[in-house]
C-alpha positions as CSV (number, residue, x, y, z in Angstrom):
1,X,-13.4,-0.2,-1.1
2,X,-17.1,-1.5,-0.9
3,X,-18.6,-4.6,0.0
4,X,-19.4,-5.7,-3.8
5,X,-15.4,-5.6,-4.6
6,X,-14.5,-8.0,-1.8
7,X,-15.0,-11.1,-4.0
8,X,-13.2,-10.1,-6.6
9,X,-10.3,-8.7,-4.7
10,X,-10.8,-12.4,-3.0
11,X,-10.2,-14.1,-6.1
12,X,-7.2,-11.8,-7.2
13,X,-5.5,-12.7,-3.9
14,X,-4.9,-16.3,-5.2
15,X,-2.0,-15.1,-6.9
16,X,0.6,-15.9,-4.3
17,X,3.6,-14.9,-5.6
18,X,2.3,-10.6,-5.9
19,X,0.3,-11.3,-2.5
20,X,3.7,-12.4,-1.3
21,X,5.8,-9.1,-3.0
22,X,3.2,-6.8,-1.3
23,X,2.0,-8.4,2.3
24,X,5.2,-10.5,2.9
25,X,2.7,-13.5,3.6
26,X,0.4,-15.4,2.3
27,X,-2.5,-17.9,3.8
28,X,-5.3,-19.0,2.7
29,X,-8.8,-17.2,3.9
30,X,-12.4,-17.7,3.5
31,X,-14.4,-15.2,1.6
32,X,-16.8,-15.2,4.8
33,X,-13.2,-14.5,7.0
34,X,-12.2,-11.6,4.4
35,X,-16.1,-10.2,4.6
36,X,-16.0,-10.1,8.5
37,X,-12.1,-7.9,8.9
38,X,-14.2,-5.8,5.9
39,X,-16.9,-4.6,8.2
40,X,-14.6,-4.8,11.3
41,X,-12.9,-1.8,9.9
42,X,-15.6,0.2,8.6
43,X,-16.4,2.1,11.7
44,X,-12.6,2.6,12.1
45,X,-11.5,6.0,11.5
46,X,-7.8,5.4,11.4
47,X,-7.9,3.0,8.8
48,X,-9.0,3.1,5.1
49,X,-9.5,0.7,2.4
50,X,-9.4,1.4,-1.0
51,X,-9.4,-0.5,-4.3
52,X,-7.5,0.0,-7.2
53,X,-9.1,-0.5,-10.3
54,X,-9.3,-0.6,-14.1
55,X,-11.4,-1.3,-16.9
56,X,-13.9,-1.4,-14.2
57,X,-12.9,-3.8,-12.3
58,X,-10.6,-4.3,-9.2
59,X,-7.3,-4.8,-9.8
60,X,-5.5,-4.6,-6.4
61,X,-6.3,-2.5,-3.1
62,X,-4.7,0.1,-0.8
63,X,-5.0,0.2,3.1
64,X,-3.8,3.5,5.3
65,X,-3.7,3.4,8.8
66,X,-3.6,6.4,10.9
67,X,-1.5,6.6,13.8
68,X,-2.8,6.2,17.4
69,X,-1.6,9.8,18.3
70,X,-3.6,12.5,15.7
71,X,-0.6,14.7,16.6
72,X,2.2,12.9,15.2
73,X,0.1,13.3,11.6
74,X,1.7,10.0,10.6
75,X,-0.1,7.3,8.5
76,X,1.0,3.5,7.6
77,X,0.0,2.1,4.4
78,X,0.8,-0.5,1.5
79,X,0.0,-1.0,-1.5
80,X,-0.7,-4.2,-4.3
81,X,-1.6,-4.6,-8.0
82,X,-2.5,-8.2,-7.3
83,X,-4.1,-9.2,-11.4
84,X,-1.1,-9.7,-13.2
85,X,-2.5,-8.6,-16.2
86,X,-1.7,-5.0,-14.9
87,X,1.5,-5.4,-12.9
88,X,4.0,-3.0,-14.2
89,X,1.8,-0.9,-16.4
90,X,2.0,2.2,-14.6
91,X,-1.4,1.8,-12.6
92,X,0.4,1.2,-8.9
93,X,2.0,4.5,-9.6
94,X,-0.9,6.2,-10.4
95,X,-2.7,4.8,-7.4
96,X,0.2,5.9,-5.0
97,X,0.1,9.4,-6.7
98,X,-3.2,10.1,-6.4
99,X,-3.2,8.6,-2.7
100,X,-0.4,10.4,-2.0
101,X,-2.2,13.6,-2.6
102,X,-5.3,12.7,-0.9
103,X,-3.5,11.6,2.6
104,X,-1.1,15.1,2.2
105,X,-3.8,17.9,1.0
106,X,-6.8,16.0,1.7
107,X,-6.5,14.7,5.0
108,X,-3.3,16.5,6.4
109,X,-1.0,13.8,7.1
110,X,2.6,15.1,8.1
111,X,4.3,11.9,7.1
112,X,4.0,8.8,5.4
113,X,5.7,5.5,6.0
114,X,5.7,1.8,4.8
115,X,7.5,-1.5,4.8
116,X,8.7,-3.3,1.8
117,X,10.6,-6.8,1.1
118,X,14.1,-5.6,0.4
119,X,13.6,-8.0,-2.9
120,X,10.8,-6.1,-4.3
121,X,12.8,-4.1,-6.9
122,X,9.7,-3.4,-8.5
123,X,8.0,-1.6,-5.3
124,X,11.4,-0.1,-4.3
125,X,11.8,1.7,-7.5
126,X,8.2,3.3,-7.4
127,X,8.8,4.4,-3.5
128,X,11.8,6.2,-4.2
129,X,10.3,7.8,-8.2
130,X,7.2,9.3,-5.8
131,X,10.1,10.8,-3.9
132,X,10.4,8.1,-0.8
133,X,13.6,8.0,1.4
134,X,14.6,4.6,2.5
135,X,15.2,5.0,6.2
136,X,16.4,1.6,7.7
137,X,16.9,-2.3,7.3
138,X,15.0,-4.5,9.1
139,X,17.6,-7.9,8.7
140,X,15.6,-11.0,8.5
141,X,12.8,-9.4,9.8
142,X,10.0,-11.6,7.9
143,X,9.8,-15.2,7.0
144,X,8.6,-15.0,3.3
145,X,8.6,-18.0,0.6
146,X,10.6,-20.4,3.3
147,X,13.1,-18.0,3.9
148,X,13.8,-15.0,6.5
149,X,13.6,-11.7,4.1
150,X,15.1,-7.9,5.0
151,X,12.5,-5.4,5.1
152,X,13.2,-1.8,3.9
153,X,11.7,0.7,5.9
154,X,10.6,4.3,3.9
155,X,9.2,7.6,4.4
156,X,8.4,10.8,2.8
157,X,7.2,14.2,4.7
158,X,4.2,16.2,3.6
159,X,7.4,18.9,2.8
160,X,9.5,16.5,0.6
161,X,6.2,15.7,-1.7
162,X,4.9,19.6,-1.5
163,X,8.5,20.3,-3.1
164,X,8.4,17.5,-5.7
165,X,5.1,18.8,-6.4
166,X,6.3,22.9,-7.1
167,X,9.4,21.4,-8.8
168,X,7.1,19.2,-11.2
169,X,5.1,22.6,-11.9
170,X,7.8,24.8,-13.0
């Protein structure tokens, strides 16, 4: 993510209802406010921003954030495809796949894990096609859209997605 797709990425963030499938919440920020977290995490090592994007423009974002301990190898990330011009047209799974790659081959990561609302069919489906095991239930865990919401919690291991991987090959 760079500087120049924050306002964009601003504007795209208006649409509550996928900010509220993605983040669990919504509220409304200044651009200035959005700028300031931007550069607040640039010198962060554990934790990256990316943009998603198509037809050359931004079209939802990524954020990863490494664990405290480097030995655990385990990363914390969500995704959005917040224009809904592109929702459900196969871009959020070729983001995750490519991601998905880069955090396992690239940068080593042992295990993967993220939090979903238990309603987001959509999400839930593309978790558990990119080989994701739910793990728990978090009852009423977040207040979403005037209501308490379960959150479903998911992993996959570096050796579950290096074995979808061979088995895709062959």
């Amino acid at each position: 993510m760079e500087r120049d797709d924050l306002k964009h990425l601003h504007a795209l963030l208006q649409h509550v209802d996928l900010v509220l499938l993605s983040h669990g919440d919504w509220q409304p920020i200044s651009l200035a406010s959005w700028e300031k977290d931007f550069e607040k995490h640039l010198e962060d090592r554990n934790y990256h921003q990316f943009v998603i994007e198509a037809d050359g423009k931004p079209i939802g974002s990524m954020v990863l954030r490494g664990d405290a301990n480097p030995r655990s190898g385990t990363g914390r990330f969500g995704i959005g495809i917040h224009d809904p011009e592109y929702v459900g047209r196969g871009y959020g799974r070729d983001a995750l796949e490519t991601f998905l790659d880069w955090a396992f081959r690239m940068m080593g990561f042992r295990r993967l894990k993220l939090q979903t609302l238990a309603t987001n069919e959509r999400a839930l489906r593309l978790y558990e096609a990119c080989g994701f095991q739910r793990e728990g239930l978090l009852r009423e865990d977040e207040y979403v859209d005037g209501a308490y919401r379960d959150i479903v919690v998911m992993g996959l291991l570096r050796s579950e997605w290096e074995a979808r991987k061979r088995a895709t090959v062959e």
